[in-house]
C-alpha positions as CSV (number, residue, x, y, z in Angstrom):
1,X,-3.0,-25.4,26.5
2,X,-5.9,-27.1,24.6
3,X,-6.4,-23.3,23.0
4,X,-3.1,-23.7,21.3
5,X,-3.5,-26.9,20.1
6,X,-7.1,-26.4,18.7
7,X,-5.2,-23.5,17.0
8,X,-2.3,-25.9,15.7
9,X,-4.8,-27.9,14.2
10,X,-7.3,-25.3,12.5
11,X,-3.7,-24.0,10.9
12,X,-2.7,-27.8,9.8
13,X,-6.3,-28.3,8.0
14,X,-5.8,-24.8,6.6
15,X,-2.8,-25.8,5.0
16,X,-4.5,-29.2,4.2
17,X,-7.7,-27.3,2.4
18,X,-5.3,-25.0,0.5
19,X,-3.4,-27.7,-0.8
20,X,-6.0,-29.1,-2.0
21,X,-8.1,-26.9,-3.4
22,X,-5.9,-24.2,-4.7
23,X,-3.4,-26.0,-6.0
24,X,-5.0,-25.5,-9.6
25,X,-5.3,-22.3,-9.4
26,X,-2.1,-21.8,-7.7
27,X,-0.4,-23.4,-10.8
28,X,-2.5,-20.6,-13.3
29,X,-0.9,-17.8,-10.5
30,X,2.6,-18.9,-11.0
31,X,2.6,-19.0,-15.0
32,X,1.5,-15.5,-14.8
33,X,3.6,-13.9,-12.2
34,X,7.0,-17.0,-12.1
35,X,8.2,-14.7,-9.4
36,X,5.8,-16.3,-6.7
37,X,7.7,-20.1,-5.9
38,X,4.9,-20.5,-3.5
39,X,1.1,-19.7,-1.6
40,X,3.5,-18.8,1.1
41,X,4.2,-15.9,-0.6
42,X,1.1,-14.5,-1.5
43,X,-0.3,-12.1,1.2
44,X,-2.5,-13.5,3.7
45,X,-5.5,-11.9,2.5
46,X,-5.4,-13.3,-1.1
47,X,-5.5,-16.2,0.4
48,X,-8.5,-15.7,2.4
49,X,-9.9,-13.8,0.3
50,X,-10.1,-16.6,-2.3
51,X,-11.1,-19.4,0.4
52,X,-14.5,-17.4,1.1
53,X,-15.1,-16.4,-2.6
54,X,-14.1,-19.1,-4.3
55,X,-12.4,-17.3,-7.0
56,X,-9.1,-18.6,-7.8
57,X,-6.1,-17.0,-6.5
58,X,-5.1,-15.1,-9.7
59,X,-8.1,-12.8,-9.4
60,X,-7.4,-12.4,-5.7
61,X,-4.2,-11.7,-6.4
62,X,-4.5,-9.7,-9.3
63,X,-7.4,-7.3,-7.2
64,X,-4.7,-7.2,-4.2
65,X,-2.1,-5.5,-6.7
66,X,-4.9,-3.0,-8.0
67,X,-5.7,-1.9,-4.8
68,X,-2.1,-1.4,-3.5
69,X,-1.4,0.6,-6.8
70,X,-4.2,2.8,-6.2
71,X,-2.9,3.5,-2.7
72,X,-0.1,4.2,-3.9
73,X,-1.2,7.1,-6.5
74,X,-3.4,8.2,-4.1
75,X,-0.3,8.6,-1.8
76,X,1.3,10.2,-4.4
77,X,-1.1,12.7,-5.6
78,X,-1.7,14.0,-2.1
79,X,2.2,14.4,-1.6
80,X,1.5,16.3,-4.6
81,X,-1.9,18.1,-3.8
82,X,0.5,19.1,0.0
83,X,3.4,20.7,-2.2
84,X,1.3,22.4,-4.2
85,X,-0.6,24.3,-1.6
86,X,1.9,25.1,0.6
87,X,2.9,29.0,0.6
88,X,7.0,27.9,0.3
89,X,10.0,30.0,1.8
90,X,9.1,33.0,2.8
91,X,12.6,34.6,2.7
92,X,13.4,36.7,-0.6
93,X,15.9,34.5,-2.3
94,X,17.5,38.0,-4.4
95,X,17.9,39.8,-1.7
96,X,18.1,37.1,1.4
97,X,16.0,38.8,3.8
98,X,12.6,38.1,5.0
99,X,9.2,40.1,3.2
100,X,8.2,41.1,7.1
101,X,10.9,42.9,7.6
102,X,11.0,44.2,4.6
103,X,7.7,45.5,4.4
104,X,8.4,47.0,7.7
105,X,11.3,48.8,7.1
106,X,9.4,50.2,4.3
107,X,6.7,51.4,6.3
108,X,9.4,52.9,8.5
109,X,11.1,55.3,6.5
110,X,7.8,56.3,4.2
111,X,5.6,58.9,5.8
């Protein structure tokens, strides 16, 4: 029980410390991106993040977005990189039938 409470009140002085110190820079995050009404928005690691810093909370949040889009080329590029290195259908599309076969057939009937 005293666990949860000593929990309840490291969370209440969170909110407490980020109320009042990144309110400022809170305000210069919201004229850039209008779309965030609150810190409750941001992800929890901006937030953080900018507590042990010190940087304000555009940076932090402007670094978070960098590194998600860079995930998310690198993502794409080895979607990219798997596409282009995989052999693809092996069944001849003119013809419908499969090389194997094919080349065995041929091997068949040629002496």
């Amino acid at each position: 029980m005293s666990e949860k409470i000593k929990e309840k009140e490291t969370k209440l002085q969170e909110k407490l410390e980020l109320s009042d110190e990144l309110k400022e820079t809170f305000k210069e995050l919201n004229e850039s991106f209008p779309e965030i009404k609150s810190i409750e928005d941001l992800p929890k690691s901006v937030i953080e993040n900018a507590i042990k810093s010190g940087k304000p909370l555009l940076d932090e949040y402007l670094r978070y977005r960098l590194l998600q889009e860079k995930a998310v080329k690198e993502n794409v590029s080895a979607q990219k990189n798997a596409e282009n290195s995989s052999v693809g259908s092996q069944l001849n599309k003119s013809r419908g039938e499969n090389p194997e076969t094919a080349e065995f057939l041929k091997g068949l009937w040629r002496k």
